[in-house]
Rosetta silent file (secondary structure, phi, psi, omega in degrees, C-alpha in Angstrom):
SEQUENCE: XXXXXXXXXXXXXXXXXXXXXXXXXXXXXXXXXXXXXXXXXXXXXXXXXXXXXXXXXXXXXXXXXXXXXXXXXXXXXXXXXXXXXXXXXXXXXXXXXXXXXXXXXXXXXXXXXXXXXXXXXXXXXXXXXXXXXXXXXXXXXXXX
SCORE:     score description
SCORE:     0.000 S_00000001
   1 L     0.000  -63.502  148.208   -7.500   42.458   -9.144 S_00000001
   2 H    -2.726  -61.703 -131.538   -3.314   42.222   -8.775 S_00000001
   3 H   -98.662   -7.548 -130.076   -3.998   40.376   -5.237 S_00000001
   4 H  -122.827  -44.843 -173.876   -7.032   38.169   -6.648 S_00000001
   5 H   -71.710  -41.496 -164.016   -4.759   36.992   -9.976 S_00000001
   6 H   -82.993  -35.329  153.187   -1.519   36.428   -7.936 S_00000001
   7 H    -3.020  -83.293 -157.862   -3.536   34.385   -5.243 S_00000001
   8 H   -70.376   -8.496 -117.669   -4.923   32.267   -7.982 S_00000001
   9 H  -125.450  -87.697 -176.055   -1.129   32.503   -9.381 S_00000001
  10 H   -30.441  -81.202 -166.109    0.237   30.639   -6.111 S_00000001
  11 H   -61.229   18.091  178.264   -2.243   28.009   -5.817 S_00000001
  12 H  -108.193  -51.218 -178.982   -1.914   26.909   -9.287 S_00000001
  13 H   -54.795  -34.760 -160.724    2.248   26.361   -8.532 S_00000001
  14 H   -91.477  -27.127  164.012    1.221   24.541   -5.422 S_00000001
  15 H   -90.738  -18.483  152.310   -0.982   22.367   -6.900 S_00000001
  16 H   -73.322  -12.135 -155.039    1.470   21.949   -9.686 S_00000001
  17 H  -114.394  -13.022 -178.261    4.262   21.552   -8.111 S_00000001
  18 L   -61.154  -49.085  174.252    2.532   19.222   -5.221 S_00000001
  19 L   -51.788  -34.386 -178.728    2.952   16.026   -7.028 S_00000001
  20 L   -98.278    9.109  175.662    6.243   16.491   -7.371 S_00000001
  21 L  -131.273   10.262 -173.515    7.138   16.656   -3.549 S_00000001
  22 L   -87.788   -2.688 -163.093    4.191   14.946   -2.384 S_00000001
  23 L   -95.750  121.570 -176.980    5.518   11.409   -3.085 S_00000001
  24 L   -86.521  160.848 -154.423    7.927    9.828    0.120 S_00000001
  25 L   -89.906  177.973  175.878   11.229    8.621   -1.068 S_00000001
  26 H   -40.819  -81.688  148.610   12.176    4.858   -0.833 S_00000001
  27 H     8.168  -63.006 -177.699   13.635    5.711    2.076 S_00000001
  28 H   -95.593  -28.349  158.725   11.390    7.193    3.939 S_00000001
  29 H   -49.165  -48.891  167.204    8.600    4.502    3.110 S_00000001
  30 H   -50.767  -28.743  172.253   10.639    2.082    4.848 S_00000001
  31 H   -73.533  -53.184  175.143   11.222    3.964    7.568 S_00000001
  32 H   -62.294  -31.894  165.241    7.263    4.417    8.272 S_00000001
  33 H   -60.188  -39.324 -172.842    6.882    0.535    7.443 S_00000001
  34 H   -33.544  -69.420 -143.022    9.336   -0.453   10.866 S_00000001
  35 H   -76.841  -33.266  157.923    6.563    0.284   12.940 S_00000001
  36 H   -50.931  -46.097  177.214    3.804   -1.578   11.540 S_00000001
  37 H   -49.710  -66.727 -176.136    6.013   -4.608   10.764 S_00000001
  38 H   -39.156  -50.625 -176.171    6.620   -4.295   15.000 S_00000001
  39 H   -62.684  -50.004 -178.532    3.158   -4.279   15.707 S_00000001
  40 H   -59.670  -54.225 -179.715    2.307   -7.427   13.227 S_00000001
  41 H   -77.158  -18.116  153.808    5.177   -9.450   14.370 S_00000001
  42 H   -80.001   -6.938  169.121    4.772   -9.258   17.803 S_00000001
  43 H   -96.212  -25.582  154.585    0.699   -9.795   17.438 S_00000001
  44 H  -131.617   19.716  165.649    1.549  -12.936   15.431 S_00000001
  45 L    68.972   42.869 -176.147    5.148  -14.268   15.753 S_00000001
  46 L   -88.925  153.592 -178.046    5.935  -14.169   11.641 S_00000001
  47 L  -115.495  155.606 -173.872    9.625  -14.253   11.700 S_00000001
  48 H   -61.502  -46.550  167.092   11.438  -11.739    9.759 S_00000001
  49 H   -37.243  -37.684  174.421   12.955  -14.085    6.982 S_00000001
  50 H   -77.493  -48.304  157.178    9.198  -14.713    6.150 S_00000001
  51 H   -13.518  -46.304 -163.860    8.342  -10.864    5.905 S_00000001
  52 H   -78.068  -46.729  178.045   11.546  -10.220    3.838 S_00000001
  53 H   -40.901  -53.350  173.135   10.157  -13.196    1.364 S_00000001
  54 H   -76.327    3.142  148.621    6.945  -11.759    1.135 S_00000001
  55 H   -60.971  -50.130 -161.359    8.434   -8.367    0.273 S_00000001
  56 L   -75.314   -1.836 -172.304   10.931  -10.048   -2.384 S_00000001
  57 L   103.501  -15.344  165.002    7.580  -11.674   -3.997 S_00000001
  58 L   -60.510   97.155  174.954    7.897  -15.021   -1.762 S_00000001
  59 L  -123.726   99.845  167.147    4.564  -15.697   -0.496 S_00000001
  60 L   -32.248  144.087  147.290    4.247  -18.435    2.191 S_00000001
  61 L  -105.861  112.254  176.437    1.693  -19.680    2.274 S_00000001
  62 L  -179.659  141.443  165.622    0.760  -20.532    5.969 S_00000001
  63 H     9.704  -75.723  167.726   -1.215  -18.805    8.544 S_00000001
  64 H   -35.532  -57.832  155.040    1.477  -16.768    9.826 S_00000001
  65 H   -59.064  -30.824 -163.659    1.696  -14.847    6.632 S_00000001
  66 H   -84.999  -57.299 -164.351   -1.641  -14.654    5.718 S_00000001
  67 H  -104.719   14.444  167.851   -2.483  -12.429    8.562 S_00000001
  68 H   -68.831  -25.552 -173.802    0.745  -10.871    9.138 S_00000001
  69 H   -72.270  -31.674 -165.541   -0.394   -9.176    5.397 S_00000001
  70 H   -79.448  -42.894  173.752   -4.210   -8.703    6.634 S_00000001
  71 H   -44.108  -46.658  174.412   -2.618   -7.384    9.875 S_00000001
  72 H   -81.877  -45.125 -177.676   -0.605   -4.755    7.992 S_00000001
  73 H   -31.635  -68.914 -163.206   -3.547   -3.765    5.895 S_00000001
  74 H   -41.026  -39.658 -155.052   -5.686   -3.218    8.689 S_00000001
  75 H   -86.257   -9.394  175.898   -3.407   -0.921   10.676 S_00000001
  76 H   -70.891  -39.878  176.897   -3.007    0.987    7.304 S_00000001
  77 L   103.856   26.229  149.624   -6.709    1.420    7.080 S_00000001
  78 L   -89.129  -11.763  157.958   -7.016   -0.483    3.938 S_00000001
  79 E   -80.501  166.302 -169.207   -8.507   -3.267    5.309 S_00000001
  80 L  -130.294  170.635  171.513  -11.908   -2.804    7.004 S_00000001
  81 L   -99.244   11.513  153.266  -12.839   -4.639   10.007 S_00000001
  82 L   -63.333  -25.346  170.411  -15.624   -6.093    8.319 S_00000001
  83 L    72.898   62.421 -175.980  -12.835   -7.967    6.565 S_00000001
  84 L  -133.789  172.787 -178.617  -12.824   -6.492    3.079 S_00000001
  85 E  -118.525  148.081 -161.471  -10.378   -4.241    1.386 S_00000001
  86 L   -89.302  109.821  170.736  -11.145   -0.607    1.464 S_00000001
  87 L   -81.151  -42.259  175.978   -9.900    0.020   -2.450 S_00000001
  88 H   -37.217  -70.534  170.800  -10.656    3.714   -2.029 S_00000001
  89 H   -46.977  -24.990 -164.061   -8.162    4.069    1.085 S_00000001
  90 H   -97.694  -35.934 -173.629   -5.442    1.887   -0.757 S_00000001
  91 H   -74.826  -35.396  177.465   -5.897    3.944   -3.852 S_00000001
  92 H   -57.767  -44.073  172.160   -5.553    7.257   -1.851 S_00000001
  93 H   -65.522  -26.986  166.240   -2.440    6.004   -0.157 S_00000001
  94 H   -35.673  -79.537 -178.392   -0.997    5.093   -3.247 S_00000001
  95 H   -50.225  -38.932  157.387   -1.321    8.383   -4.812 S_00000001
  96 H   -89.432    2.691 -160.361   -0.013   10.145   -2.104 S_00000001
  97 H  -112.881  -13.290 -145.156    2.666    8.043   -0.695 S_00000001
  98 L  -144.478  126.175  165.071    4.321    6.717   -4.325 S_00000001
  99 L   -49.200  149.243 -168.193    5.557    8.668   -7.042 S_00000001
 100 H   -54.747  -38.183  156.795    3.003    8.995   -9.962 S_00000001
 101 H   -36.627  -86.068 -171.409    5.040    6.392  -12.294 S_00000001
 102 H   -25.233  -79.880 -155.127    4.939    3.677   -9.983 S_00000001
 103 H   -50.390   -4.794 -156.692    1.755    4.543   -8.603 S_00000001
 104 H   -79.810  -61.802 -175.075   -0.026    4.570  -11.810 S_00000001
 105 H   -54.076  -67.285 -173.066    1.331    0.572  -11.905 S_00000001
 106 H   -42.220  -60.535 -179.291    0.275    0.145   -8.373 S_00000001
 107 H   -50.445  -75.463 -165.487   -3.364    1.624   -8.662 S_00000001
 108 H   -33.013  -68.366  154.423   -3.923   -0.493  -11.852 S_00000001
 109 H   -18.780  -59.352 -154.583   -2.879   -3.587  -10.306 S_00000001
 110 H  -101.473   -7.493  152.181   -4.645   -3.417   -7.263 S_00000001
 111 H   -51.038  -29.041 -159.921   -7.972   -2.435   -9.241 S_00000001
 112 H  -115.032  -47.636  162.474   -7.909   -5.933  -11.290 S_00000001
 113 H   -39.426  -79.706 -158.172   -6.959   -7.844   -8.036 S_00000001
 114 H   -34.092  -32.703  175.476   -9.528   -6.308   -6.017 S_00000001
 115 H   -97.506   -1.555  167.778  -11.820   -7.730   -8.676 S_00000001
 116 H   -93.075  -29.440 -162.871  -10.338  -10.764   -9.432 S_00000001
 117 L  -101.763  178.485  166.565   -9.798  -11.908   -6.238 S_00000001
 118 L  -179.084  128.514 -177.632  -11.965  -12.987   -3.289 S_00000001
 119 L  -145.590  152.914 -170.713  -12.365  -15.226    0.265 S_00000001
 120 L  -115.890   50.010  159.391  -14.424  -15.015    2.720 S_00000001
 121 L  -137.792  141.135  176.671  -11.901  -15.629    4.962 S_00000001
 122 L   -19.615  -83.851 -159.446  -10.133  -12.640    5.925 S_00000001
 123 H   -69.255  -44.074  175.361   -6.095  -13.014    5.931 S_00000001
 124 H   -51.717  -10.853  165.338   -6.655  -15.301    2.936 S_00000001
 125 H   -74.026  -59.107 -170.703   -8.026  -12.288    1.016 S_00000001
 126 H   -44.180  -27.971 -174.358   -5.437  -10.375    2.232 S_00000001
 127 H  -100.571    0.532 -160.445   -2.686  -12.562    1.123 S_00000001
 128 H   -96.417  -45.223  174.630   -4.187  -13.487   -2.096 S_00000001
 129 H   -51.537  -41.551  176.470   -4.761   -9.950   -2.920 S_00000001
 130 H   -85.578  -25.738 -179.279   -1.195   -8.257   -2.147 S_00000001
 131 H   -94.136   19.416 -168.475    0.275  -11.604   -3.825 S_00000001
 132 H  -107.676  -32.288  169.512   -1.918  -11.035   -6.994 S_00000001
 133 H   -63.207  -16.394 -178.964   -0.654   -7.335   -6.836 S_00000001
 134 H   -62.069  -69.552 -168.251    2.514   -8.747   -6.669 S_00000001
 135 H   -83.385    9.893  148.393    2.376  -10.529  -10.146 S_00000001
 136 L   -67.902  -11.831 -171.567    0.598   -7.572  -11.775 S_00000001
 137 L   177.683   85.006 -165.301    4.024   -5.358  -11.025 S_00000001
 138 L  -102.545   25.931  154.809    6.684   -7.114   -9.201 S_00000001
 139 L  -110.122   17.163 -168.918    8.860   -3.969  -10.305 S_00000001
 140 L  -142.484  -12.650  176.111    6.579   -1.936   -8.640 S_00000001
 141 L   -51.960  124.526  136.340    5.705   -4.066   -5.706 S_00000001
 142 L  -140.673  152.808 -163.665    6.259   -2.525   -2.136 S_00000001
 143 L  -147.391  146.028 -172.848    4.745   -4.061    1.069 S_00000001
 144 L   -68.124    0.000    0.000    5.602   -3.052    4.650 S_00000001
């Protein structure tokens, strides 16, 4: 009974306590964005000043952009290759990758895009979608 209560003991701290160490620092997102940004920009020759724009809320609009963002999706697995956005995958990564303020902002946002927005051409979803997530919470925005 001891062994059965302190068990159930543990796994209640670890799931309380998960949330608060489950979230990657600033820091460390950025560090995991480098290599997708490498992969995008050398599959479509986006130059970094446009990347840093569309981070800062700056969204080109031209080609280059559109599917450097569809480009990042994809290798995230939020994009499907059907050429739709997985909201399930993008919501999971949220929750685990972003502390629960933010992500709270983030999920909401990219619920009310995903339904506002729509093309049936690929990187134009993609860019319309991450820049509509943008202006739902540009104090909450991050984009590899």
């Amino acid at each position: 009974m001891k062994n059965t209560f302190f068990i159930g003991f543990c796994i209640f701290c670890i799931v309380c306590t998960g949330e608060v160490f489950s979230a990657a620092t600033q820091e460390q997102m950025e560090s995991m964005s480098n290599g997708l940004r490498r992969t995008c920009v050398n599959k479509l020759g986006i130059t970094t000043a446009d990347i840093e724009g569309i981070r800062g809320g700056n969204f080109i609009d031209s080609p280059g952009a559109r599917c450097y963002i569809k480009c990042v999706m994809g290798l995230m697995k939020t994009f499907t290759k059907q050429g739709t956005i997985d909201l399930d995958v993008l919501v999971k990564q949220i929750s685990i990758m972003t502390p629960s303020t933010i992500g709270k902002k983030l999920i909401e946002g990219a619920k009310t895009c995903y339904d506002e927005v729509s093309s049936d051409d690929p990187c134009e979803l993609a860019w319309m979608f991450t820049k509509c997530t943008y202006q739902k919470g540009p104090d909450s925005f991050f984009f590899p």
